[in-house]
N, C-alpha and C positions, 0 to 999 in steps of 0.2 A: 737579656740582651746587654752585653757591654757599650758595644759600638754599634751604631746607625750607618745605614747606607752611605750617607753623605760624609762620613767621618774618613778619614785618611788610619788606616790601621798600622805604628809604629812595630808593637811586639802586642802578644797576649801571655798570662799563665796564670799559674795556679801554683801557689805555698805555703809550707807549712810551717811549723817552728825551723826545723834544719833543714826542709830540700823544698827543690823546685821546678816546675817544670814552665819553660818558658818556648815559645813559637815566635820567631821576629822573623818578618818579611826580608828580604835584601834589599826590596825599594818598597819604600809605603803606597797603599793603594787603597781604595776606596772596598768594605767591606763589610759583612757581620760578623761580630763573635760572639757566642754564648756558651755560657755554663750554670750547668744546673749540677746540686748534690743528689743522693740515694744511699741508702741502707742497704748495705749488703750482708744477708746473711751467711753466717757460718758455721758449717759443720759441727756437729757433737755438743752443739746445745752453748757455745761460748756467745761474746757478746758482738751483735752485729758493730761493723765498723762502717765508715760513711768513706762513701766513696766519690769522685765528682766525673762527669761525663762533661765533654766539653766538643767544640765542632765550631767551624769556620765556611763561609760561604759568599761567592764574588756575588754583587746585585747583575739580576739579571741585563739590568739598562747599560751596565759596561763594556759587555757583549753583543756584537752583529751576529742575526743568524748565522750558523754552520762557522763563525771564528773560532781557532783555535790560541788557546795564548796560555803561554811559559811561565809559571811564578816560580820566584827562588826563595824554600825558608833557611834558615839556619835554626836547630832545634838546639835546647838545652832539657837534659833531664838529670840531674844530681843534687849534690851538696850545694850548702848555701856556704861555701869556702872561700873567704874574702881574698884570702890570696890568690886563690884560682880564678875569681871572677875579673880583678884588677889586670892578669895576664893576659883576659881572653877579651878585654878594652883593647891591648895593644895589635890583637892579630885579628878580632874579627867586630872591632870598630866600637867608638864608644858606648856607654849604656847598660852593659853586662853587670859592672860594680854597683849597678842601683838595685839589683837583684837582694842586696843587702837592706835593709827598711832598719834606718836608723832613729828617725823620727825627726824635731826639730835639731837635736845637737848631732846630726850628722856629721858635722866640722871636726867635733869633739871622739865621735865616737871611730873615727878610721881610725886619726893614727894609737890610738888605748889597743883599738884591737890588733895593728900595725906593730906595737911595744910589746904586746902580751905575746903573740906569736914570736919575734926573735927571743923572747925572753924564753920561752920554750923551747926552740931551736937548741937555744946554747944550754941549758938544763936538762934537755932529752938524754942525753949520752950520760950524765952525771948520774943523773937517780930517773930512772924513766916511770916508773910509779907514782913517782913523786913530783915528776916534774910540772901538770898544769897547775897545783895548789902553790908549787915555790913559783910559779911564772906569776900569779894571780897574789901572791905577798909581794915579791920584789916591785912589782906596778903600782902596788901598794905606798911602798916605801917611794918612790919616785915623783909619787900626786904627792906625798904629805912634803917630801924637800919641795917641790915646785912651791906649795902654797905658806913655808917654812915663815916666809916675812909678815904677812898677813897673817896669822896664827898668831906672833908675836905682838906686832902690832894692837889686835885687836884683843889679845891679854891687858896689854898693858892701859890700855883704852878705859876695860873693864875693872880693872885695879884702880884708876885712878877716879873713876864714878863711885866706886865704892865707899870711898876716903871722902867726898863730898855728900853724902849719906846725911851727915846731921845737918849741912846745911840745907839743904835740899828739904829736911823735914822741916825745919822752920821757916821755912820759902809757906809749906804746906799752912803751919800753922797762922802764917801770917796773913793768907789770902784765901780762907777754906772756902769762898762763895762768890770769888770771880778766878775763874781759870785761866779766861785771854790774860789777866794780870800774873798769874803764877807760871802760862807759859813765858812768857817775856823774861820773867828773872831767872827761871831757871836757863833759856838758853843765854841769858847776860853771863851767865856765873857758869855756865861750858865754857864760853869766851874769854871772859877771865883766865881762866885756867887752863886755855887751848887744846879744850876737847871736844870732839867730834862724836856723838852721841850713834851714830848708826856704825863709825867703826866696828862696834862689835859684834855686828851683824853680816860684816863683808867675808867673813872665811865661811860660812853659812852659805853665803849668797853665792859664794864663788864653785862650793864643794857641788849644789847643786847640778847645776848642768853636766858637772861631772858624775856624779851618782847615775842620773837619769841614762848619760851616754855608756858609764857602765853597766847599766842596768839589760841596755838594748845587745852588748856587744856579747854577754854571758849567756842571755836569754837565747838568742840565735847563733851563737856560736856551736857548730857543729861540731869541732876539736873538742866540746866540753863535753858531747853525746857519750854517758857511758864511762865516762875517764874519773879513774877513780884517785884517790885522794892520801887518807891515812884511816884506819880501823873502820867504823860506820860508813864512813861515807864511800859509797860505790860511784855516787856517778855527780859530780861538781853541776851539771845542770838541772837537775831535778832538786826538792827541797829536801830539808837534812830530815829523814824517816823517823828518829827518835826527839828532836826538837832540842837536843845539846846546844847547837852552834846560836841559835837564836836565844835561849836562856844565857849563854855566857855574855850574847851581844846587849842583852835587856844589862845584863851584872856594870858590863864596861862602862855603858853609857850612862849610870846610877852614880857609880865613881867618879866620873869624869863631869856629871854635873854639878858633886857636892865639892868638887877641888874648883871649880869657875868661883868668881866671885858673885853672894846673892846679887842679882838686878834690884834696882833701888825699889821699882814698879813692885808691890806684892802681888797683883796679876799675873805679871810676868813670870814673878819667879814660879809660882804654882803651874802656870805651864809649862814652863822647865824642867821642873817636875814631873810632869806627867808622861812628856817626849818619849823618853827611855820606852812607860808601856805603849803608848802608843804603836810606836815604833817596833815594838817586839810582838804585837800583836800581826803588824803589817809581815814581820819578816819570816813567819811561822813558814808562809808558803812561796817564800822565794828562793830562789835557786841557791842551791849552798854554794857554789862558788862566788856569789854578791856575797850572803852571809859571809864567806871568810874573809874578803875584803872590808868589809865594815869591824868585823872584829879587829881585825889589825890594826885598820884607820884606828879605832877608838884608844887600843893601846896605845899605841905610836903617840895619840894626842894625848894622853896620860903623862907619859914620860915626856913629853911635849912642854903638856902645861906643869908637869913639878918642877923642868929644867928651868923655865922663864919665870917663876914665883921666886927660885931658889936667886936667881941670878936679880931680880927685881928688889927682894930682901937684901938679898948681899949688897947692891947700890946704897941702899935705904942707910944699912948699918957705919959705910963707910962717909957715908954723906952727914950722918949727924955728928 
Protein backbone atom coordinates (compact mmCIF):
# COMPACT_ATOMS: atom_id res chain seq x y z
CA UNK A 1 0.00 0.00 0.00
CA UNK A 2 1.40 3.45 -0.74
CA UNK A 3 -1.25 5.52 0.34
CA UNK A 4 -3.90 5.15 3.38
CA UNK A 5 -7.50 6.03 3.18
CA UNK A 6 -7.04 8.97 4.98
CA UNK A 7 -4.20 10.36 2.66
CA UNK A 8 -5.09 12.93 -0.13
CA UNK A 9 -3.62 11.14 -3.31
CA UNK A 10 -1.53 13.88 -5.42
CA UNK A 11 -0.09 11.64 -8.49
CA UNK A 12 1.05 7.76 -8.15
CA UNK A 13 3.73 5.74 -10.66
CA UNK A 14 6.23 3.67 -11.28
CA UNK A 15 10.13 4.16 -12.88
CA UNK A 16 12.58 3.02 -14.32
CA UNK A 17 16.07 4.16 -15.24
CA UNK A 18 14.59 6.03 -18.51
CA UNK A 19 10.62 5.75 -18.47
CA UNK A 20 7.74 6.23 -16.57
CA UNK A 21 4.49 5.78 -15.85
CA UNK A 22 2.68 8.15 -13.87
CA UNK A 23 -1.37 8.47 -12.74
CA UNK A 24 -2.06 12.23 -11.30
CA UNK A 25 -5.65 12.90 -10.28
CA UNK A 26 -6.95 16.50 -11.58
CA UNK A 27 -8.06 17.27 -7.86
CA UNK A 28 -6.51 15.26 -5.14
CA UNK A 29 -8.82 13.00 -3.05
CA UNK A 30 -8.72 10.69 -0.50
CA UNK A 31 -7.60 7.21 -1.72
CA UNK A 32 -5.58 3.63 -2.07
CA UNK A 33 -2.77 2.90 -4.17
CA UNK A 34 -0.87 -0.09 -4.43
CA UNK A 35 1.73 -1.85 -6.23
CA UNK A 36 3.14 -5.05 -6.06
CA UNK A 37 6.09 -6.55 -8.62
CA UNK A 38 6.06 -10.45 -10.48
CA UNK A 39 8.09 -12.44 -12.61
CA UNK A 40 7.08 -12.76 -15.81
CA UNK A 41 8.06 -15.62 -17.70
CA UNK A 42 9.22 -15.89 -21.16
CA UNK A 43 9.09 -17.75 -24.15
CA UNK A 44 11.89 -20.16 -25.42
CA UNK A 45 13.54 -20.66 -22.38
CA UNK A 46 15.06 -16.69 -22.05
CA UNK A 47 15.35 -14.84 -18.70
CA UNK A 48 12.08 -13.96 -16.79
CA UNK A 49 11.72 -10.09 -16.55
CA UNK A 50 9.83 -8.36 -13.50
CA UNK A 51 7.05 -6.93 -14.28
CA UNK A 52 4.82 -4.49 -11.77
CA UNK A 53 0.87 -4.57 -11.38
CA UNK A 54 -0.37 -1.63 -9.92
CA UNK A 55 -4.33 -0.47 -9.14
CA UNK A 56 -6.12 2.38 -7.43
CA UNK A 57 -9.37 2.44 -5.24
CA UNK A 58 -11.86 5.26 -3.70
CA UNK A 59 -12.44 4.20 0.24
CA UNK A 60 -15.65 3.04 0.42
CA UNK A 61 -16.70 5.72 3.41
CA UNK A 62 -16.38 8.42 0.50
CA UNK A 63 -19.20 7.19 -1.11
CA UNK A 64 -23.24 7.27 -0.17
CA UNK A 65 -25.18 4.26 -1.27
CA UNK A 66 -26.13 4.17 -5.16
CA UNK A 67 -23.60 7.68 -5.60
CA UNK A 68 -22.26 8.14 -8.67
CA UNK A 69 -19.09 10.40 -8.88
CA UNK A 70 -16.62 11.72 -11.91
CA UNK A 71 -12.74 11.42 -11.24
CA UNK A 72 -10.45 13.14 -13.73
CA UNK A 73 -6.70 11.51 -14.19
CA UNK A 74 -4.25 12.78 -16.52
CA UNK A 75 -1.94 9.85 -17.38
CA UNK A 76 1.73 9.74 -18.33
CA UNK A 77 3.35 6.82 -19.91
CA UNK A 78 6.94 7.52 -21.73
CA UNK A 79 10.26 8.82 -21.53
CA UNK A 80 11.81 10.52 -18.57
CA UNK A 81 12.77 13.51 -21.21
CA UNK A 82 13.52 16.55 -19.08
CA UNK A 83 12.61 18.77 -21.65
CA UNK A 84 9.30 17.25 -22.41
CA UNK A 85 8.48 16.90 -18.80
CA UNK A 86 9.46 20.85 -18.11
CA UNK A 87 6.69 21.71 -21.16
CA UNK A 88 4.14 19.61 -19.93
CA UNK A 89 4.66 22.03 -16.18
CA UNK A 90 3.36 24.72 -18.53
CA UNK A 91 0.21 23.17 -20.11
CA UNK A 92 -0.93 20.54 -17.60
CA UNK A 93 0.22 22.33 -14.30
CA UNK A 94 3.20 21.96 -12.26
CA UNK A 95 5.00 18.74 -10.86
CA UNK A 96 5.61 16.71 -14.11
CA UNK A 97 9.47 18.00 -14.01
CA UNK A 98 9.79 16.15 -10.65
CA UNK A 99 9.22 13.12 -12.70
CA UNK A 100 13.06 13.57 -13.13
CA UNK A 101 14.70 12.28 -9.40
CA UNK A 102 17.79 14.25 -9.24
CA UNK A 103 18.57 13.64 -5.79
CA UNK A 104 19.98 16.44 -3.29
CA UNK A 105 21.81 18.57 -6.15
CA UNK A 106 18.67 18.91 -8.00
CA UNK A 107 19.48 22.85 -8.32
CA UNK A 108 22.58 21.56 -9.84
CA UNK A 109 21.63 18.92 -11.94
CA UNK A 110 18.53 20.93 -14.32
CA UNK A 111 20.40 23.31 -15.73
CA UNK A 112 23.86 20.54 -16.56
CA UNK A 113 21.10 18.64 -18.10
CA UNK A 114 19.45 22.05 -19.52
CA UNK A 115 23.45 22.80 -21.20
CA UNK A 116 24.06 19.43 -22.27
CA UNK A 117 20.82 19.27 -24.37
CA UNK A 118 21.24 22.73 -26.25
CA UNK A 119 24.82 21.65 -26.64
CA UNK A 120 23.40 18.73 -28.59
CA UNK A 121 20.95 20.54 -30.36
CA UNK A 122 23.61 22.70 -31.95
CA UNK A 123 25.96 19.57 -32.54
CA UNK A 124 23.22 17.33 -34.00
CA UNK A 125 23.45 18.72 -37.41
CA UNK A 126 27.39 18.93 -37.20
CA UNK A 127 28.35 15.29 -36.55
CA UNK A 128 25.21 13.48 -35.46
CA UNK A 129 27.11 10.27 -34.33
CA UNK A 130 29.07 12.12 -32.65
CA UNK A 131 27.20 14.56 -31.27
CA UNK A 132 26.00 13.30 -27.38
CA UNK A 133 30.07 12.48 -26.62
CA UNK A 134 31.13 16.30 -28.16
CA UNK A 135 27.76 17.75 -26.00
CA UNK A 136 29.14 15.65 -22.93
CA UNK A 137 33.23 17.29 -23.52
CA UNK A 138 32.05 20.78 -24.28
CA UNK A 139 29.99 20.79 -20.64
CA UNK A 140 33.06 19.44 -19.78
CA UNK A 141 35.08 22.39 -20.83
CA UNK A 142 32.43 24.84 -19.49
CA UNK A 143 32.53 23.30 -15.38
CA UNK A 144 36.34 23.39 -15.59
CA UNK A 145 36.28 27.46 -17.02
CA UNK A 146 33.31 28.08 -14.35
CA UNK A 147 35.75 26.66 -11.49
CA UNK A 148 38.96 28.00 -13.61
CA UNK A 149 39.60 30.57 -10.35
CA UNK A 150 39.46 28.21 -7.61
CA UNK A 151 41.69 25.63 -9.41
CA UNK A 152 44.10 28.38 -9.59
CA UNK A 153 43.70 29.64 -6.35
CA UNK A 154 43.98 26.38 -4.73
CA UNK A 155 47.26 25.47 -6.80
CA UNK A 156 48.74 28.21 -5.56
CA UNK A 157 47.67 27.55 -2.04
CA UNK A 158 49.37 24.22 -2.46
CA UNK A 159 52.66 25.50 -3.96
CA UNK A 160 53.00 27.76 -1.28
CA UNK A 161 52.43 24.86 1.70
CA UNK A 162 54.89 23.03 0.09
CA UNK A 163 57.81 25.81 0.24
CA UNK A 164 56.86 25.83 4.23
CA UNK A 165 57.66 22.04 4.28
CA UNK A 166 60.93 22.43 6.34
CA UNK A 167 59.53 24.56 8.57
CA UNK A 168 56.78 22.74 9.31
CA UNK A 169 59.12 19.73 10.10
CA UNK A 170 60.96 21.54 12.66
CA UNK A 171 57.51 22.80 14.11
CA UNK A 172 57.35 18.65 14.25
CA UNK A 173 60.62 18.26 15.72
CA UNK A 174 60.23 20.75 18.10
CA UNK A 175 56.98 19.55 19.80
CA UNK A 176 57.02 15.71 18.95
CA UNK A 177 54.76 14.95 22.42
CA UNK A 178 52.29 17.94 22.70
CA UNK A 179 50.21 18.50 19.48
CA UNK A 180 47.70 21.32 20.93
CA UNK A 181 51.41 23.09 20.89
CA UNK A 182 52.34 22.10 17.38
CA UNK A 183 48.76 22.83 16.16
CA UNK A 184 49.10 26.39 17.34
CA UNK A 185 52.35 27.18 15.58
CA UNK A 186 51.75 25.62 12.55
CA UNK A 187 48.46 27.65 12.14
CA UNK A 188 50.64 30.94 13.49
CA UNK A 189 53.07 30.23 10.54
CA UNK A 190 49.84 29.90 7.85
CA UNK A 191 49.22 33.34 9.36
CA UNK A 192 52.34 34.64 8.83
CA UNK A 193 52.45 33.71 5.47
CA UNK A 194 48.64 34.20 4.63
CA UNK A 195 47.61 30.82 3.95
CA UNK A 196 44.58 29.26 4.25
CA UNK A 197 45.14 25.51 4.77
CA UNK A 198 41.72 24.10 3.43
CA UNK A 199 42.06 26.32 0.22
CA UNK A 200 43.19 23.39 -1.33
CA UNK A 201 40.51 21.34 -0.75
CA UNK A 202 37.78 23.93 -2.21
CA UNK A 203 37.97 22.82 -5.96
CA UNK A 204 37.37 19.26 -4.54
CA UNK A 205 34.68 20.53 -2.44
CA UNK A 206 33.12 22.40 -5.13
CA UNK A 207 33.54 19.67 -8.23
CA UNK A 208 31.60 17.38 -5.94
CA UNK A 209 28.10 18.27 -6.08
CA UNK A 210 28.83 18.76 -9.42
CA UNK A 211 30.07 15.11 -10.25
CA UNK A 212 27.14 13.61 -8.10
CA UNK A 213 24.46 16.04 -10.19
CA UNK A 214 26.36 14.75 -13.27
CA UNK A 215 26.16 11.65 -12.30
CA UNK A 216 22.17 11.71 -11.79
CA UNK A 217 21.65 13.79 -15.15
CA UNK A 218 23.68 10.66 -17.39
CA UNK A 219 22.29 7.99 -15.47
CA UNK A 220 18.54 8.95 -16.45
CA UNK A 221 19.15 10.59 -19.13
CA UNK A 222 17.12 8.98 -21.93
CA UNK A 223 18.81 10.95 -25.05
CA UNK A 224 21.94 8.88 -23.75
CA UNK A 225 19.77 5.35 -24.10
CA UNK A 226 21.58 3.71 -26.92
CA UNK A 227 23.55 6.86 -28.35
CA UNK A 228 26.61 5.82 -29.50
CA UNK A 229 29.80 7.69 -29.23
CA UNK A 230 33.25 6.82 -31.17
CA UNK A 231 34.60 2.93 -32.05
CA UNK A 232 33.54 0.74 -28.64
CA UNK A 233 31.51 2.51 -27.17
CA UNK A 234 27.78 1.99 -28.54
CA UNK A 235 25.77 3.29 -26.00
CA UNK A 236 27.18 6.59 -23.46
CA UNK A 237 24.67 5.17 -20.75
CA UNK A 238 25.69 1.91 -20.16
CA UNK A 239 29.49 1.08 -18.82
CA UNK A 240 32.35 1.09 -21.36
CA UNK A 241 32.31 -3.07 -22.28
CA UNK A 242 36.10 -3.36 -22.63
CA UNK A 243 37.19 -1.18 -19.48
CA UNK A 244 39.41 1.42 -22.03
CA UNK A 245 37.69 4.73 -20.79
CA UNK A 246 38.09 3.77 -17.05
CA UNK A 247 41.91 2.51 -17.33
CA UNK A 248 42.85 5.87 -19.18
CA UNK A 249 40.83 7.70 -16.31
CA UNK A 250 42.91 5.52 -13.49
CA UNK A 251 46.27 6.84 -16.08
CA UNK A 252 44.90 10.68 -15.90
CA UNK A 253 44.23 10.98 -12.43
CA UNK A 254 48.06 9.14 -11.70
CA UNK A 255 49.52 12.13 -13.76
CA UNK A 256 47.54 14.57 -12.37
CA UNK A 257 48.36 13.59 -8.75
CA UNK A 258 52.13 13.37 -9.32
CA UNK A 259 52.12 17.16 -11.07
CA UNK A 260 50.08 18.59 -7.40
CA UNK A 261 52.34 19.43 -4.95
CA UNK A 262 53.25 16.33 -2.25
CA UNK A 263 50.76 17.32 0.97
CA UNK A 264 53.03 18.14 3.77
CA UNK A 265 50.77 15.28 5.95
CA UNK A 266 52.43 11.73 4.73
CA UNK A 267 48.97 10.43 5.40
CA UNK A 268 47.69 12.44 3.29
CA UNK A 269 49.76 12.05 0.52
CA UNK A 270 49.41 8.16 0.53
CA UNK A 271 45.83 8.77 0.14
CA UNK A 272 46.33 10.80 -2.77
CA UNK A 273 47.69 8.15 -3.83
CA UNK A 274 45.51 5.78 -3.74
CA UNK A 275 42.31 7.99 -5.19
CA UNK A 276 43.19 7.44 -8.72
CA UNK A 277 42.60 3.33 -7.76
CA UNK A 278 40.04 3.76 -5.79
CA UNK A 279 38.29 5.72 -8.16
CA UNK A 280 39.06 3.55 -11.04
CA UNK A 281 37.75 0.63 -9.33
CA UNK A 282 34.40 2.71 -8.70
CA UNK A 283 34.24 3.83 -12.39
CA UNK A 284 34.55 0.26 -13.96
CA UNK A 285 30.78 0.30 -13.80
CA UNK A 286 29.63 3.60 -14.52
CA UNK A 287 28.06 4.83 -17.33
CA UNK A 288 30.76 5.77 -19.94
CA UNK A 289 29.30 8.91 -20.73
CA UNK A 290 30.41 10.15 -16.70
CA UNK A 291 33.52 8.24 -17.70
CA UNK A 292 34.28 10.58 -20.51
CA UNK A 293 33.46 13.59 -18.65
CA UNK A 294 35.86 12.76 -15.87
CA UNK A 295 38.51 11.99 -18.46
CA UNK A 296 38.33 15.18 -19.97
CA UNK A 297 37.93 17.01 -16.49
CA UNK A 298 41.21 15.24 -15.68
CA UNK A 299 42.99 16.42 -18.83
CA UNK A 300 41.72 19.75 -18.80
CA UNK A 301 43.06 19.75 -15.12
CA UNK A 302 46.52 18.55 -16.52
CA UNK A 303 47.02 21.22 -18.79
CA UNK A 304 45.31 23.21 -16.16
CA UNK A 305 47.76 22.69 -13.47
CA UNK A 306 51.26 22.68 -16.03
CA UNK A 307 49.77 26.19 -17.11
CA UNK A 308 49.65 27.67 -13.36
CA UNK A 309 53.04 25.77 -12.20
CA UNK A 310 54.53 27.32 -15.47
CA UNK A 311 53.10 30.71 -14.82
CA UNK A 312 53.76 30.54 -10.88
CA UNK A 313 57.70 29.49 -11.85
CA UNK A 314 57.73 32.21 -14.32
CA UNK A 315 56.76 34.89 -11.27
CA UNK A 316 59.21 33.11 -9.14
CA UNK A 317 62.12 33.62 -11.71
CA UNK A 318 61.31 37.23 -12.53
CA UNK A 319 60.78 38.10 -8.77
CA UNK A 320 64.24 37.09 -7.79
Amino acid sequence: VITSPEEKMEYAGVTNQFFATVLRPKEAYNSVVWAKSAQVSIPNGKTPVTSVNAGLRLPAATLAPAELKSVGYRIFVGPKHNPMLRKMDKHWGTGWGDVMQYGWFWFVSRPLNALLNWYHAFLDGLAHKWAWGLAIILLTITVRICIWPLHAKSTHTMKRMAKLKPEMDKLKEKYPDDPNKLNTEMMGLYRKFGINPLGGCLPILVQIPVFIALYWVLLGAVEMRDAPWALWITDLSSADPYYVLPVIMVVSMVIQTKLNPTPPDPIQAKVMMMMPFIFGVMFFWFPSGLVLYWVVNNILSIAQQWQITRMIEGGGKKAA
